[in-house]
LOMAR-143148 format. One record per residue (C-alpha): residue number from 0; x, z, y. Coordinates in nm, 4 decimals. Layout:
! LOMAR-143148
REC seq     east       up    north
REC NUM        X        Z        Y
...
***
This chain:
! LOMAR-143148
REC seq     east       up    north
REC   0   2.8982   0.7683   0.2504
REC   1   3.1732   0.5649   0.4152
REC   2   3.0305   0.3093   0.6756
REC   3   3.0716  -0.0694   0.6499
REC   4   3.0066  -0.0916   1.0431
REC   5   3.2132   0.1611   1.2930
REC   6   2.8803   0.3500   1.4221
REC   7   2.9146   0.3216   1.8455
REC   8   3.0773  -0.0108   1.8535
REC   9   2.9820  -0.2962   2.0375
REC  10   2.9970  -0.6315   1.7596
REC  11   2.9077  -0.9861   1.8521
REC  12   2.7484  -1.2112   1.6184
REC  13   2.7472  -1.6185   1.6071
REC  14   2.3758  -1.6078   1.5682
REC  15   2.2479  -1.4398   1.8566
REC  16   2.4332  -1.4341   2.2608
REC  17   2.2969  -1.0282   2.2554
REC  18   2.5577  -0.7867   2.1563
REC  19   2.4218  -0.5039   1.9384
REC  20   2.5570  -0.1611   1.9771
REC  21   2.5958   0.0214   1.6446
REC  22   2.4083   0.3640   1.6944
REC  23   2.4227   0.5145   1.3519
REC  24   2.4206   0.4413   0.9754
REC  25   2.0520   0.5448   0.8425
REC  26   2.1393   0.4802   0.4785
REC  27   2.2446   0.2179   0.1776
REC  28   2.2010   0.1019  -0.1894
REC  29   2.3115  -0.1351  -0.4179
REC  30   2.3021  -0.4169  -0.1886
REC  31   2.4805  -0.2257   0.1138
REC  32   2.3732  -0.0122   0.4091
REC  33   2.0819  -0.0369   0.6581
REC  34   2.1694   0.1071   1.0816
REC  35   1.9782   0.1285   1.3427
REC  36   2.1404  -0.0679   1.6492
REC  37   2.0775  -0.1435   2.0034
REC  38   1.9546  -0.5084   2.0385
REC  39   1.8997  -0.5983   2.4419
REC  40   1.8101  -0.2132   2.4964
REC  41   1.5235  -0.1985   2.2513
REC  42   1.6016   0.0111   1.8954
REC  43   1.5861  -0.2187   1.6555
REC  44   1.7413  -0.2072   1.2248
REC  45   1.9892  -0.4305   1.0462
REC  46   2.0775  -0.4086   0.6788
REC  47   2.4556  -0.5135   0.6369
REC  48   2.5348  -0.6443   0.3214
REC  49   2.8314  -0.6178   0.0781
REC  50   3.0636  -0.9009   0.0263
REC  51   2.9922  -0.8660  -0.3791
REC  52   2.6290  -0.9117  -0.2920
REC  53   2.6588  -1.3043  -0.1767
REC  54   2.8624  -1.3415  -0.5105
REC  55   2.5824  -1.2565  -0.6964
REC  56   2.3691  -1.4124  -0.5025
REC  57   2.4733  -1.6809  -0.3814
REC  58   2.0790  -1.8321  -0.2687
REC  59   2.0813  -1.4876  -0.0106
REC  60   2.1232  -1.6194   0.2861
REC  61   1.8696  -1.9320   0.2327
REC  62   1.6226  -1.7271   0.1074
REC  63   1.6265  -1.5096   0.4143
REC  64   1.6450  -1.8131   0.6572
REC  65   1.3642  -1.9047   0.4432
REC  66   1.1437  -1.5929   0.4950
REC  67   1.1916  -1.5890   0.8491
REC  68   1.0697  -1.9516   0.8552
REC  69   0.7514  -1.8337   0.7249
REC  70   0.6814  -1.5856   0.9777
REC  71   0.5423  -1.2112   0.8609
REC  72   0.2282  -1.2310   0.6533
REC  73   0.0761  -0.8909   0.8161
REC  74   0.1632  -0.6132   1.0047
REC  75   0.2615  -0.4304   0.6632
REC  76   0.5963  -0.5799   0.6609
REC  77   0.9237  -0.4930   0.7765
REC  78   0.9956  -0.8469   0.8212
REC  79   1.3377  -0.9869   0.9029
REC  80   1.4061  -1.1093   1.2296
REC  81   1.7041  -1.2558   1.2867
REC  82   1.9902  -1.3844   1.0300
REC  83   2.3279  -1.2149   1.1418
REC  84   2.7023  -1.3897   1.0828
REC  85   2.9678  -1.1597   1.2412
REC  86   3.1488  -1.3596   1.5147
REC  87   3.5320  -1.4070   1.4241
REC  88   3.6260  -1.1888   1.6797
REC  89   3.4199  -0.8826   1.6220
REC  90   3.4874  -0.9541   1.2379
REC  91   3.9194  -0.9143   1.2766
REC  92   3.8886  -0.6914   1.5003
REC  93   3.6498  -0.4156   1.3403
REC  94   3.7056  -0.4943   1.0249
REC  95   3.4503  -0.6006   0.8755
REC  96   3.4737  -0.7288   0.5409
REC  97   3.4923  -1.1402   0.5139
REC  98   3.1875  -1.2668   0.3331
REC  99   2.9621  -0.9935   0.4736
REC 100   2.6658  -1.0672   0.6634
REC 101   2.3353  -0.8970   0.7384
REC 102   1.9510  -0.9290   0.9171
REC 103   1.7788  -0.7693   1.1774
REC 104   1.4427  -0.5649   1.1773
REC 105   1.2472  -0.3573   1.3845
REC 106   1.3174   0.0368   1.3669
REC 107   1.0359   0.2138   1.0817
REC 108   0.9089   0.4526   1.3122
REC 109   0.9611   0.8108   1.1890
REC 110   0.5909   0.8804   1.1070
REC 111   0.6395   0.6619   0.8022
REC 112   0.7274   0.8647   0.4835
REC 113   0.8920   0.7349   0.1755
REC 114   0.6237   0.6711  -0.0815
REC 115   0.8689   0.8535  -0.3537
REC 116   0.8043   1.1448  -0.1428
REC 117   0.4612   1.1818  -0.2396
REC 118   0.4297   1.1301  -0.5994
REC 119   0.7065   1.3582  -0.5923
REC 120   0.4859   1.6477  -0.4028
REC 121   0.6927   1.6588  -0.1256
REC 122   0.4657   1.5344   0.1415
REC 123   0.0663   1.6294   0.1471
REC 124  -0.1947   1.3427   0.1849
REC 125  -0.5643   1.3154   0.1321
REC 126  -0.7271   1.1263  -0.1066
REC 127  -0.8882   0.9135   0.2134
REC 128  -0.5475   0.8061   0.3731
REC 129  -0.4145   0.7459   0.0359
REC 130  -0.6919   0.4983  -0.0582
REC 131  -0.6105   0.3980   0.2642
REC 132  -0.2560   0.3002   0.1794
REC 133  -0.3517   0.1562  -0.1432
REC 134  -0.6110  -0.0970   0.0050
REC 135  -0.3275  -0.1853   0.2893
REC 136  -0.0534  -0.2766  -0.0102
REC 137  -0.3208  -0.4630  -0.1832
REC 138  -0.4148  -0.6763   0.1703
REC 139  -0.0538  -0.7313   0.2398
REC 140   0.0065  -0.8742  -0.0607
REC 141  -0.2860  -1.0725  -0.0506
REC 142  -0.1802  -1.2480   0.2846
REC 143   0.2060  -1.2902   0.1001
REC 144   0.0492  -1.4749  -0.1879
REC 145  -0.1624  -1.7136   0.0207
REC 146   0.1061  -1.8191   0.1861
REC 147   0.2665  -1.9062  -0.1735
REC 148   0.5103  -1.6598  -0.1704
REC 149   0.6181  -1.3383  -0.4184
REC 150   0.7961  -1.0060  -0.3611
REC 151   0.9495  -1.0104  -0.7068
REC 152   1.0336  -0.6171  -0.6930
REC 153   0.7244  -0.4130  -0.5631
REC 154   0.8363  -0.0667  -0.6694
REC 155   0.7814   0.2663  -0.4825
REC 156   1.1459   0.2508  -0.3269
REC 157   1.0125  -0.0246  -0.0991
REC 158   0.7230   0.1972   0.0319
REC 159   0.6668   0.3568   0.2793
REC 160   0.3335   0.5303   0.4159
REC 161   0.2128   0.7418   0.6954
REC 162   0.0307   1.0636   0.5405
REC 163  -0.2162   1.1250   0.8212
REC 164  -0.3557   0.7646   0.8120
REC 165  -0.2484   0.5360   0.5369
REC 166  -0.0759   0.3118   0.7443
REC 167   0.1934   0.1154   0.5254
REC 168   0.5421  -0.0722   0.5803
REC 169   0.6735  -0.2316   0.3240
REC 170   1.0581  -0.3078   0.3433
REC 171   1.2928  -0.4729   0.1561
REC 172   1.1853  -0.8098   0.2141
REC 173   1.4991  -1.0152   0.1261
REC 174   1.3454  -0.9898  -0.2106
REC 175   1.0429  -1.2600  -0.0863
REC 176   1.0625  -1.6069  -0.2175
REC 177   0.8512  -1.9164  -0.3141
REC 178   0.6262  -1.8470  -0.5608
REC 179   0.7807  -2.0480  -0.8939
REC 180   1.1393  -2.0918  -0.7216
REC 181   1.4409  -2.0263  -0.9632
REC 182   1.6544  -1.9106  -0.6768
REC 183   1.7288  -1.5540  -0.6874
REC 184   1.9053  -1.2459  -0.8990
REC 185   1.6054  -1.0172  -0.8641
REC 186   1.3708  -0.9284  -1.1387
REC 187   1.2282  -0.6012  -1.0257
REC 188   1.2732  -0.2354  -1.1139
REC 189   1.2364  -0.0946  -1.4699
REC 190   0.8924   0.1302  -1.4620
REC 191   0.7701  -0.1553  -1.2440
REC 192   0.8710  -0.4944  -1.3754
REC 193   0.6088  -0.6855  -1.5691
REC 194   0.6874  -0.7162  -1.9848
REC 195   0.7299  -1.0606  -1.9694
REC 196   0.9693  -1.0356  -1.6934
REC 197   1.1688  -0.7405  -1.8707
REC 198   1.1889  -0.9514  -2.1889
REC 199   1.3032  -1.2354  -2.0445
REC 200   1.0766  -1.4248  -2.0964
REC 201   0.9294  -1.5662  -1.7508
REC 202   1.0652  -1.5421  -1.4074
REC 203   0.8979  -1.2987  -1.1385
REC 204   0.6282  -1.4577  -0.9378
REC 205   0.3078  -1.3742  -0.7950
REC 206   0.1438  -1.3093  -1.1525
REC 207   0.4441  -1.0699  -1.2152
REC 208   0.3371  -0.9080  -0.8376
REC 209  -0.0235  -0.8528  -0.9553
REC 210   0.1369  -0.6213  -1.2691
REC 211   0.3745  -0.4427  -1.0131
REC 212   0.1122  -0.3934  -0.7811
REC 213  -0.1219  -0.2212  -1.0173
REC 214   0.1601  -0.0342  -1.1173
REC 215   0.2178   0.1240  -0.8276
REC 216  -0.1082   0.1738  -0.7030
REC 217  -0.1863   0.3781  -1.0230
REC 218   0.1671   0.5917  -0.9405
REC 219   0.0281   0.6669  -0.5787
REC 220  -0.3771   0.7584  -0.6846
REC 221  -0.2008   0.9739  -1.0207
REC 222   0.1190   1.0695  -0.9416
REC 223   0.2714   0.9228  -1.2948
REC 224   0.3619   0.6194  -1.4583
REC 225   0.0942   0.4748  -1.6433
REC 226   0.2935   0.3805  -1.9531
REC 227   0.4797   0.7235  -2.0147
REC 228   0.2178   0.9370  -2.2628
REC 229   0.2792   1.0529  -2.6055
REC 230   0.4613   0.7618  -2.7163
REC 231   0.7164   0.8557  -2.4992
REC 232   0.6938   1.2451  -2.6476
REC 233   0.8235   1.0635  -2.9841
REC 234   1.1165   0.9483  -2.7998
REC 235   1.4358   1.1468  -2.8517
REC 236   1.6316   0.9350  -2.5510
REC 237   1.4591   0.7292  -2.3240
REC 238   1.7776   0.4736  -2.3186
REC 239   1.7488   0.1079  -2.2292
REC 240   1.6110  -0.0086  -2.6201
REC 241   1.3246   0.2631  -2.5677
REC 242   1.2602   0.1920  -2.2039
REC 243   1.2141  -0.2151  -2.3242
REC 244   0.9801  -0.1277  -2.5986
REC 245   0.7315   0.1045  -2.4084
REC 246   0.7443  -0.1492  -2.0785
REC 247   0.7741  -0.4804  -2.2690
REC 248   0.7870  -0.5126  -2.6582
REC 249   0.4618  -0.2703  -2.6821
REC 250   0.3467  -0.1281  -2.3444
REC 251   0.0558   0.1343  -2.3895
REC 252  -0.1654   0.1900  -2.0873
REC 253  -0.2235   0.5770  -2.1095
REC 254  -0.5971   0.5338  -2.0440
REC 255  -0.6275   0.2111  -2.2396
REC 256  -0.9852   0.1337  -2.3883
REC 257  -0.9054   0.0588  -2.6946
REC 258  -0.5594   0.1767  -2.7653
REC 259  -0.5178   0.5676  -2.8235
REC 260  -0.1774   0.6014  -2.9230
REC 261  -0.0241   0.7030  -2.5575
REC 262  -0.3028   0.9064  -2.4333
REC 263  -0.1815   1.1640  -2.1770
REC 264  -0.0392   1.5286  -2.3130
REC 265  -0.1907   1.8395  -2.2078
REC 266   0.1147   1.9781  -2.1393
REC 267   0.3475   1.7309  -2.0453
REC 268   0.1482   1.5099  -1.8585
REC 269  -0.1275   1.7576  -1.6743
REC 270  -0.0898   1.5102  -1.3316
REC 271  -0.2707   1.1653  -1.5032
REC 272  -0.5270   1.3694  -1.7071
REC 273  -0.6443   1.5642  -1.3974
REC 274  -0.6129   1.2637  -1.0857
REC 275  -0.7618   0.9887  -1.3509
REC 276  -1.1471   1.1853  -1.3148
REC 277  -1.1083   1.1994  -0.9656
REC 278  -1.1683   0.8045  -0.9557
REC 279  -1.4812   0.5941  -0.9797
REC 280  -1.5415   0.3888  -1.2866
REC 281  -1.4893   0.1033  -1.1226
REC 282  -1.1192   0.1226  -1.0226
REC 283  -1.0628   0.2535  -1.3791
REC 284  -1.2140  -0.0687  -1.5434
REC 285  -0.9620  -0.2424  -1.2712
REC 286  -0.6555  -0.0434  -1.4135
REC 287  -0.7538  -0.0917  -1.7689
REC 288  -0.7835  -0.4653  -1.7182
REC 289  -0.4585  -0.4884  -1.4894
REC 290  -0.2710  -0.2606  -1.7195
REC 291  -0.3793  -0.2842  -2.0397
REC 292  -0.4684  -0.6234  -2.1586
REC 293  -0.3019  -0.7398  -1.8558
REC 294   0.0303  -0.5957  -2.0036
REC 295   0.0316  -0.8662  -2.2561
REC 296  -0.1598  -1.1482  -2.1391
REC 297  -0.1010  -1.2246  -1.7092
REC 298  -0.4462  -1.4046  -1.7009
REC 299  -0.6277  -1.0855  -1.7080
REC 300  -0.4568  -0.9271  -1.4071
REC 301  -0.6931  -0.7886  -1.1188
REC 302  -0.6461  -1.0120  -0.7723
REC 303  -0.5512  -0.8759  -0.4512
REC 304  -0.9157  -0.9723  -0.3592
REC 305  -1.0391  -0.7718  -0.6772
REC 306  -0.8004  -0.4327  -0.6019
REC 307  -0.9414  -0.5121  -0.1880
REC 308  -1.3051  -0.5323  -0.2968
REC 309  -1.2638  -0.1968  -0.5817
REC 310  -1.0642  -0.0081  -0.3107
REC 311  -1.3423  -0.0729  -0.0181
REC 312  -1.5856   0.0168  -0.2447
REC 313  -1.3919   0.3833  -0.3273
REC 314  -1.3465   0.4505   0.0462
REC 315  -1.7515   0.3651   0.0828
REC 316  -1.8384   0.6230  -0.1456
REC 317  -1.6095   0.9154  -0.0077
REC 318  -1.8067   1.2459  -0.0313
REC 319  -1.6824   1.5438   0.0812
REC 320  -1.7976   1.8451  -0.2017
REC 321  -2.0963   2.0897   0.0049
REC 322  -1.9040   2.3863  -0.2301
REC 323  -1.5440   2.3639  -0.1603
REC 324  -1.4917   2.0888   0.0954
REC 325  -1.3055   1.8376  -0.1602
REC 326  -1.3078   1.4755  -0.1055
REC 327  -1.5243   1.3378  -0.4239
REC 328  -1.6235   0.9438  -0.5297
REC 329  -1.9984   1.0056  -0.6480
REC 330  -2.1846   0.6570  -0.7761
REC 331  -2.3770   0.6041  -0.4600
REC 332  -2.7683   0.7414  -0.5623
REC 333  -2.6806   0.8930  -0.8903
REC 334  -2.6555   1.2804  -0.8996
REC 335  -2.2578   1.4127  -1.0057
REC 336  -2.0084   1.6915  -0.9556
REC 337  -1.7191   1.7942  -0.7763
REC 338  -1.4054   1.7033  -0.9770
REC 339  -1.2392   2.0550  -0.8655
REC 340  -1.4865   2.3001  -0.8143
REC 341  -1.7169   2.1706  -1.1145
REC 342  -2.0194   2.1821  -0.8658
REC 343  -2.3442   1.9645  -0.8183
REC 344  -2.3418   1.6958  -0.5800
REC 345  -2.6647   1.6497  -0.3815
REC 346  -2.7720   1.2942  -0.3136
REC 347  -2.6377   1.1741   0.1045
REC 348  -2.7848   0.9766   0.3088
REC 349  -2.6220   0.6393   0.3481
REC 350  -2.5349   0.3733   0.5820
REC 351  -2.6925   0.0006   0.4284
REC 352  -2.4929  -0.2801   0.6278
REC 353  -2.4978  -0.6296   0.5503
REC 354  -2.2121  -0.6398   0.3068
REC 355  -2.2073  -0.3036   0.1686
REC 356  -2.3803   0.1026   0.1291
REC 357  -2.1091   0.3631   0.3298
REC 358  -2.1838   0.7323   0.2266
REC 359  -2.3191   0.9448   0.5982
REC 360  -2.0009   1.1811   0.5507
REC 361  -1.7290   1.2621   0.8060
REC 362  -1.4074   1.0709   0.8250
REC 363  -1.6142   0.7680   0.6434
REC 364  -1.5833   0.4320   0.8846
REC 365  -1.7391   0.0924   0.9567
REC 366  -1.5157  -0.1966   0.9518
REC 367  -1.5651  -0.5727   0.9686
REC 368  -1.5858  -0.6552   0.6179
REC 369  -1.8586  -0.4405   0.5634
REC 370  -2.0671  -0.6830   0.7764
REC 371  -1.8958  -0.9591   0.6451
REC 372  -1.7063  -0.9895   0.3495
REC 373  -1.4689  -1.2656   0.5310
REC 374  -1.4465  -1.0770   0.8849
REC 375  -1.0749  -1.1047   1.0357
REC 376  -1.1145  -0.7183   1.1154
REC 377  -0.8191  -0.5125   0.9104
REC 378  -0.9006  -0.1736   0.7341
REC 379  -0.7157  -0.0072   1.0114
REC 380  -0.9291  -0.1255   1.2655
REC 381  -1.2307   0.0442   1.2251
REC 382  -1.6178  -0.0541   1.4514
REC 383  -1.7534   0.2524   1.4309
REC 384  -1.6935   0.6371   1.2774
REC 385  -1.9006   0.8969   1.1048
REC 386  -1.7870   1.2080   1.3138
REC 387  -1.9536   1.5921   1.3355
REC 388  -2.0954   1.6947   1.6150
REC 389  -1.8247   1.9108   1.7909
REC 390  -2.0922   2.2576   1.8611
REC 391  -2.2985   2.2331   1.4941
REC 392  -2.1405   2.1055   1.2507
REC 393  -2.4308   2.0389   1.0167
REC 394  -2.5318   1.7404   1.2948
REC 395  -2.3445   1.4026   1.1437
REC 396  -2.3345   1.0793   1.4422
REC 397  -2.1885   0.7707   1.4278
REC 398  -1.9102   0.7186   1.7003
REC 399  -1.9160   0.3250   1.8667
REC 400  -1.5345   0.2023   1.8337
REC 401  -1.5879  -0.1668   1.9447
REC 402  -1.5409  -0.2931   2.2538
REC 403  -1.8991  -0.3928   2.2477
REC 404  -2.2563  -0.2581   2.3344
REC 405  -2.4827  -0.1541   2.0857
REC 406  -2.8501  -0.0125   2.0632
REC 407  -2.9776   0.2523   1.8473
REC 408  -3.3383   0.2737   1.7548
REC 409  -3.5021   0.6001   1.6313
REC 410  -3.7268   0.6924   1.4146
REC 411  -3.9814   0.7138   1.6582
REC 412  -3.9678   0.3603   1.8061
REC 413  -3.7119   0.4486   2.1001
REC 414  -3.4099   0.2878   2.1745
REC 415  -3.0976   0.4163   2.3045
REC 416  -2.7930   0.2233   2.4401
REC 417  -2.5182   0.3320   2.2659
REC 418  -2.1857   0.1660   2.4548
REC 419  -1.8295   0.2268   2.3479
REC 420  -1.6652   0.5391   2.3081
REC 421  -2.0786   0.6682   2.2688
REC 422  -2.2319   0.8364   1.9661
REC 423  -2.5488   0.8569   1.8454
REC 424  -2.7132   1.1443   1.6037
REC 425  -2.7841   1.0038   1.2629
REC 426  -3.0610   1.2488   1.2234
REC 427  -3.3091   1.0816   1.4072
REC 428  -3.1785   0.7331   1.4031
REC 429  -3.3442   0.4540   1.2292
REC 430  -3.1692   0.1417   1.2646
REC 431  -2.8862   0.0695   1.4829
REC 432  -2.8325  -0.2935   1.6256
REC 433  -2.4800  -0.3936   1.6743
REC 434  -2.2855  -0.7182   1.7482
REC 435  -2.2305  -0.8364   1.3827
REC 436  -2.5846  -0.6846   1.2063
REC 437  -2.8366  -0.3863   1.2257
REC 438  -2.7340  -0.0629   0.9873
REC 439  -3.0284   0.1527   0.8432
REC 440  -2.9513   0.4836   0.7487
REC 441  -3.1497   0.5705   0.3995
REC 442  -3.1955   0.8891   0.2256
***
């Protein structure tokens, strides 16, 4: 790939007094190529665009002066920064192409893998980082469409997603606009796009956002496209005509309640027919109502607040399998089995807080909501931890992340101070009294 910018180069820009240093060119698409640069010694990213790009969109520029305007909605964005014009100078004497232009970003650190990467296989995450991730997209597009914006093109090319963790960045973001504004070229990506959308028939907004959304939180928990079952089987070549009339004229869910036709194959599609049990009812009912009478009528599409709530609620009932160590969703109280192994689950103990019931399993966490359904806390800032204890691992505590002091009472009337960084053992412990409600661990 041929570089728009000479990589090692010094360039001045009308916009900013800071040179930026051109360190190398980390990639491009359609719309041109993305480097990172030195900005004032600090690493930093700018996507350069191609002349063509302006001519097709010719509302670019406003949109992004726009979206910086409105600040970053969360911490899940790779947010533009700065608008960039080349400075005349810089511009003859580099050559860089007249009408090109660009913005600046910070660096995506290298623990953040595309999202392609893992429903491709190519990257390993748990289920609990990956529910992680999932609840994260659904929050930051929450706090996008409160602040009456869209994306317009939420695909899994604009993810990406730390495996250990969950953590998400979403780039990309010249794509935001006003929710209902007419400015634009963007419609989204085909697999993606919401039917009305791909027929034409409405412009993206935050109702098309819910669709995309749901479609790619069903690609991450399944690893396949929710619309591709045996319909598509009867399909001799998926060209443009077929592609509109499985993702707009007639658009099957694969797991639809009362539509059969596209049900997964055996053999073609093992992936959906395998991930789909590993889920709770509850975020099933979501997809079916997001996905499958949502496909055709936008009023029935799940919230962000509805995927936040279902997706909480998934994390809360983590198990992990006594037979084979698997992470498994059992309804909290009601006896199952494993997914994988096929074996019984024994009722756990669990963790009542004011909001919500956490399963007493390792890995599980506390966070604000679950105290208070409007806390400010985010899902990756978690109060307190379920850990083992590190000489017997059959001994579950709970692990005090806050910065404040709590108390744990026992089951024989004693109470411990528990400050932070502290555990306490959950075998003996009654109630514990923290700074936003008491927990009581039940059996």
């Amino acid at each position: 790939m041929v570089s728009m910018l000479p990589e090692g180069a010094t360039l001045r820009f009308s916009s900013t007094a800071t040179p930026i240093r051109v360190i190398r060119c980390l990639g491009g698409g359609g719309q041109g190529q993305v480097f990172e640069v030195d900005f004032a010694a600090e690493p930093m990213a700018m996507k350069w665009y191609f002349p063509s790009c302006l001519q097709r969109d010719p509302d670019l520029r406003q949109r992004l002066r726009a979206c910086i305007s409105a600040t970053q909605p969360s911490e899940g964005f790779l947010w533009p920064i700065l608008v960039l014009d080349p400075d005349p100078d810089s511009q003859q004497r580099f050559g860089i192409p007249f009408g090109s232009f660009g913005y600046m970003m910070k660096l995506r650190p290298a623990r953040y893998q595309p999202a392609v990467a893992h429903t491709g296989g190519q990257i390993e995450i748990g289920l609990q980082p990956l529910l992680r991730a999932c609840f994260q997209l659904a929050e930051s597009f929450h706090a996008l469409h409160s602040r009456g914006l869209c994306y317009k093109d939420i695909s899994l090319g604009n993810l990406f997603l730390d495996p250990l963790n969950g953590d998400i960045l979403i780039c990309d973001n010249d794509n935001v606009d006003i929710n209902g504004s007419d400015l634009g070229s963007v419609r989204g990506t085909s697999g993606f796009m919401a039917p009305e959308v791909l027929l034409g028939r409405s412009r993206p907004g935050t109702s098309s956002d819910l669709f995309s959304l749901a479609v790619l939180i069903f690609r991450l928990l399944t690893r396949h496209d929710p619309f591709l079952g045996r319909l598509e089987l009867q399909i001799r070549c998926l060209d443009e005509p077929a592609r509109r009339r499985l993702y707009g004229e007639d658009p099957v869910f694969i797991f639809a309640a009362d539509d059969e036709r596209n049900r997964p194959d055996p053999i073609a599609h093992p992936a959906p027919l395998l991930t789909w049990s590993i889920y709770p009812a509850h975020l099933q009912e979501l997809f079916r109502q997001s996905l499958g009478a949502g496909a055709r009528d936008p009023a029935r599409r799940a919230y962000t607040g509805q995927w936040l709530k279902a997706l909480s609620r998934c994390l809360d009932q983590r198990s992990l399998c006594p037979h084979c160590g698997q992470e498994v969703f059992p309804e909290p109280g009601q006896p199952g089995r494993c997914w994988d192994c096929g074996g019984e689950l024994p009722l756990q103990a669990r963790l009542l807080t004011p909001a919500a019931a956490v399963q007493a399993q390792p890995g599980n966490e506390l966070h604000g909501h679950h105290f208070d359904p409007l806390a400010a806390e985010r899902l990756d800032q978690p109060l307190a931890r379920i850990e083992r204890h590190p000489h017997r691992a059959e001994l579950l505590g709970l692990k005090n992340l806050s910065p404040h002091s709590w108390s744990a009472e026992l089951s024989g009337g004693e109470l411990l101070p528990l400050p932070p960084g502290r555990s306490c053992s959950l075998a003996s412990l009654d109630v514990l009294h923290t700074h936003l409600g008491a927990i009581r661990l039940v059996t």
